[in-house]
C-alpha positions as CSV (number, residue, x, y, z in Angstrom):
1,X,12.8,-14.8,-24.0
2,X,14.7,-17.7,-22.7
3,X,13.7,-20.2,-19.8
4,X,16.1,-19.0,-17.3
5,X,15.4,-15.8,-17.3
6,X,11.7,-16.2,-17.7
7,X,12.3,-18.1,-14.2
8,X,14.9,-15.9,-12.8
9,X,11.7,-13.5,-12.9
10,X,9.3,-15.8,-10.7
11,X,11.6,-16.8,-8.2
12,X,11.9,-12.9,-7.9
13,X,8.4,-11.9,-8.1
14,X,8.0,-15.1,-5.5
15,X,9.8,-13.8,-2.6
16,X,8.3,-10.6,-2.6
17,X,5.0,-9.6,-0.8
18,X,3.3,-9.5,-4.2
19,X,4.4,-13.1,-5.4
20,X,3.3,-14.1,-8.8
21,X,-0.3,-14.7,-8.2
22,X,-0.1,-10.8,-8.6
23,X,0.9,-11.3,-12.1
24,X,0.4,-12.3,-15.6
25,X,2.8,-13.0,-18.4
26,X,2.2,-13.0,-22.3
27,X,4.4,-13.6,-25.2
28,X,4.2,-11.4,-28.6
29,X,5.4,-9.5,-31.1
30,X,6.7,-5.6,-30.4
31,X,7.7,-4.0,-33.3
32,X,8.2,-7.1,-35.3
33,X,10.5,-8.7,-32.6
34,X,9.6,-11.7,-30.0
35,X,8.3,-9.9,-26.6
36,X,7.5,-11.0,-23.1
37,X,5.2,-9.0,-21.0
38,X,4.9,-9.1,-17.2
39,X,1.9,-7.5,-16.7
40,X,0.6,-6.6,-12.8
41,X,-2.8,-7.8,-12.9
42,X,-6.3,-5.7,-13.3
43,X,-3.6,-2.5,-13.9
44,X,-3.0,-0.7,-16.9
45,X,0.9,-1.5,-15.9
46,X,3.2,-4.2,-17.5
47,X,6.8,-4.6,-18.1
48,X,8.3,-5.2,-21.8
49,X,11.2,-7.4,-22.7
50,X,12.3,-7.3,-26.4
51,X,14.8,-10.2,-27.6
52,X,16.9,-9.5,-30.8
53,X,16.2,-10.8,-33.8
54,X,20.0,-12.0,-33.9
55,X,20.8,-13.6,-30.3
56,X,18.9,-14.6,-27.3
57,X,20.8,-12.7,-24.9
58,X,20.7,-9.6,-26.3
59,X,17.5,-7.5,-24.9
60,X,16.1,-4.1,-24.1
61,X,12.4,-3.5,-22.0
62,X,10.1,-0.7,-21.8
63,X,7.5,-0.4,-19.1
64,X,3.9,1.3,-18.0
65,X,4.5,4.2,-15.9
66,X,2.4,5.4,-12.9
67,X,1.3,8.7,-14.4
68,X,-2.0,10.3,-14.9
69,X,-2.0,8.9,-18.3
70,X,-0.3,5.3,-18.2
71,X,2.4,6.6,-20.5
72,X,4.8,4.3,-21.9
73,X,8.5,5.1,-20.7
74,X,11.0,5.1,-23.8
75,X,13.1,2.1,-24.9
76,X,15.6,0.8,-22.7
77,X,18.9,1.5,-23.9
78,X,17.9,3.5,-26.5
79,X,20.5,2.8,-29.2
80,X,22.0,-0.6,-28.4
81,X,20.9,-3.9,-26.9
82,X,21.9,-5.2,-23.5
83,X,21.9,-8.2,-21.1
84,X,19.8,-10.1,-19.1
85,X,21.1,-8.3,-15.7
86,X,20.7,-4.3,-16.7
87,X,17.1,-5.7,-18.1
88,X,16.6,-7.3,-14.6
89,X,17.4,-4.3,-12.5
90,X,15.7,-2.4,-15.1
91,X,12.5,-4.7,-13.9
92,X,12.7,-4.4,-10.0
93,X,13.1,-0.7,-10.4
94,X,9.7,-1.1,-11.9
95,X,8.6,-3.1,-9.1
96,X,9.9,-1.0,-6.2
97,X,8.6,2.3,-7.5
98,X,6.4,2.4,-10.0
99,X,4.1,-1.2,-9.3
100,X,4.7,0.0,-5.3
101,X,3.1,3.4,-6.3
102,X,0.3,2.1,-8.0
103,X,-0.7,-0.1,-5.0
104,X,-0.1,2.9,-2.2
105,X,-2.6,4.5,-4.9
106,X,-5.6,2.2,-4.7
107,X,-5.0,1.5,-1.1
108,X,-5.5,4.7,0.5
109,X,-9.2,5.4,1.5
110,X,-10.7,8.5,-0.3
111,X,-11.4,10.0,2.5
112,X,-13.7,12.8,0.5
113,X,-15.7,10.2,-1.5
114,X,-16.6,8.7,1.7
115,X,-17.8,12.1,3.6
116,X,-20.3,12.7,0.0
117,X,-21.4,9.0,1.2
118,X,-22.5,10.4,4.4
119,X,-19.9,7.8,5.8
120,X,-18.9,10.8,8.4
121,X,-18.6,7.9,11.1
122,X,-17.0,4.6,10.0
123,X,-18.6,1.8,11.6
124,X,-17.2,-1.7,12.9
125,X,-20.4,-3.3,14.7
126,X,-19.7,-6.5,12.8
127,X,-15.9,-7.0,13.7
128,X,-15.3,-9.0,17.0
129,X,-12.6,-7.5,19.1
130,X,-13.0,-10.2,21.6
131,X,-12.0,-12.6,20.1
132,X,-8.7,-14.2,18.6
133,X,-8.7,-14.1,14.7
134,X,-6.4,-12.3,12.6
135,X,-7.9,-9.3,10.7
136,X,-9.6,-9.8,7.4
137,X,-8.9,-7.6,4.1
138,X,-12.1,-5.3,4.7
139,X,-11.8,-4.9,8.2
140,X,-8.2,-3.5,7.3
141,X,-9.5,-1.4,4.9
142,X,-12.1,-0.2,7.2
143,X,-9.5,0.4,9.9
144,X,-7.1,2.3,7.3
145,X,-10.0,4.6,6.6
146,X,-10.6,5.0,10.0
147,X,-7.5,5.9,11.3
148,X,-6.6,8.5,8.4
149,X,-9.7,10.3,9.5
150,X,-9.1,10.2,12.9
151,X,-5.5,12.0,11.9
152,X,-7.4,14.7,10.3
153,X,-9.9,15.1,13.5
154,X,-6.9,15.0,15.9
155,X,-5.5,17.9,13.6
156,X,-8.4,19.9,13.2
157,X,-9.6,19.6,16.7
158,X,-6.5,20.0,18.8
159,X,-4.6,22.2,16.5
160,X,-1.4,20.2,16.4
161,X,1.8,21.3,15.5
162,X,3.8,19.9,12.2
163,X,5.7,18.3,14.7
164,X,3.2,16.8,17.0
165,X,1.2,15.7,14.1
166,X,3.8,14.2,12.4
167,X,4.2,12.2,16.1
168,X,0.8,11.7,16.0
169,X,1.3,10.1,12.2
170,X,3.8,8.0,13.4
171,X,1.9,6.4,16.1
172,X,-1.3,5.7,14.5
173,X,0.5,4.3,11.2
174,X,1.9,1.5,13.7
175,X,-1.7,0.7,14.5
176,X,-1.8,0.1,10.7
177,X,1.4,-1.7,10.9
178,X,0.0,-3.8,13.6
179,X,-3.0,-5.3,12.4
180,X,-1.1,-7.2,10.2
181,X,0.6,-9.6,12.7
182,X,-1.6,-8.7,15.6
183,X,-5.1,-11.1,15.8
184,X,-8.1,-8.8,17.2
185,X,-8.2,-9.1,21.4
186,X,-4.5,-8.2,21.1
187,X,-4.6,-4.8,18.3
188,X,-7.7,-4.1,20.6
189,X,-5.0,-3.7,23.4
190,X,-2.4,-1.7,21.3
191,X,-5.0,0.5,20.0
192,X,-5.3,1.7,23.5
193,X,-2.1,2.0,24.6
194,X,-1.3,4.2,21.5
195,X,-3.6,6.5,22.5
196,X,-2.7,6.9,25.5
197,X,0.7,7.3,24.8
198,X,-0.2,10.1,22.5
199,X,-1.9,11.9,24.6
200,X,1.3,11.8,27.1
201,X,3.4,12.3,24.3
202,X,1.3,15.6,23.5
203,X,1.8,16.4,27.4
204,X,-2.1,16.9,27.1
205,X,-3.9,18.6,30.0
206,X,-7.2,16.4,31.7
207,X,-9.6,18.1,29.3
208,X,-7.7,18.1,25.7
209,X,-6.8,14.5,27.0
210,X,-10.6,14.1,27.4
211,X,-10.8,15.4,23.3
212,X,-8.6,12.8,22.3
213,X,-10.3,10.2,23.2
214,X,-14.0,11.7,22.1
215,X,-12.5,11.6,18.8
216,X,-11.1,8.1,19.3
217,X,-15.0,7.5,20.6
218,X,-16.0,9.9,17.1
219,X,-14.2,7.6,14.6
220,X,-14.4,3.9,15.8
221,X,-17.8,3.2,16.4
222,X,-16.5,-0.1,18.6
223,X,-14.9,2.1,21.6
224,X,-17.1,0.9,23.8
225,X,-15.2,-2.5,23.5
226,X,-12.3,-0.4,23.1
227,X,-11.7,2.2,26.0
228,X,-14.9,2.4,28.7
């Protein structure tokens, strides 16, 4: 495949969140004809662009899906060759649903593997909410995990709607959201201000607003740095 689109590639992949540290690239042979595979690395998913035999600019990819299986999706077009652009679009549609699939995937804490563990309680004795430092990757993870069983408690427990637990939803995914630009003392802050504001937004009485926060108490084992 030629330079500039080789490059037209990395610049893309390099203003994304991923960047191209996320990615490897290998040149080969598919089906007898020069190919260039963007693969997403330690994934069964990658991204095939064949040239023709007769002209550099004349292409057609094939990608890894996100299925059960890994299947291969069929030849695109299927008759005749095409340009650099359809390929290109072609490639960022992988990107945006397939690659962004795959990553939701691995990312979301399986919260039944962790109850067999006897991991009923997450606990967070070693992260420092006093202090100033922006989250690291496990104590994201950890919090993720958290939170999504917290949800399920706060469903469970208080018998929520669809439409107050979709509120509730809302709210705590922003706690997600926020440990990604807020350092530690500060999330500590928003963590309880969102549930306070659930509890108002629920129009909770003194004793289900009591529950609320004995699950907060349940879930992160910090709480007594958290809410006293």
């Amino acid at each position: 495949m030629r330079r500039k689109y080789k490059n037209a590639i990395f610049n893309y992949l390099n203003d994304t969140d991923l960047g191209t540290d996320s990615f490897d690239i290998e040149e080969g042979l598919e089906n007898e004809l020069p190919a260039t595979s963007i693969i997403f690395k330690d994934s069964p998913l990658k991204f095939i662009i064949r040239t023709s035999a007769s002209s550099y600019d004349l292409l057609d990819c094939r990608f890894v899906t996100f299925s059960p299986k890994y299947e291969v999706s069929d030849i695109y077009p299927l008759q005749e060759w095409t340009n650099f652009t359809e390929v290109f679009d072609s490639f960022k549609n992988w990107i945006n649903t397939h690659v962004a699939e795959y990553i939701e995937e691995i990312q979301i804490p399986d919260l039944w593997s962790e109850y067999k563990k006897g991991n009923k309680t997450l606990r967070f004795n070693e992260i420092n909410f006093e202090n100033r430092e922006n989250f690291n990757f496990e104590e994201k993870e950890q919090i993720k995990m958290a939170i999504n069983e917290l949800k399920l408690l706060i469903h469970k427990n208080m018998e929520t709607s669809d439409e107050e637990q979709q509120l509730v939803n809302y709210r705590l995914d922003y706690l997600i959201e926020a440990m990604n630009r807020l350092n530690k003392f500060d999330w500590k802050s928003v963590a309880i201000s969102t549930t306070m504001s659930i509890s108002i937004a629920l129009t909770l009485d003194t004793s289900k607003g009591q529950l609320l926060f004995d699950l907060f108490r349940k879930v992160f084992n910090i709480i007594p740095m958290l809410i006293k």
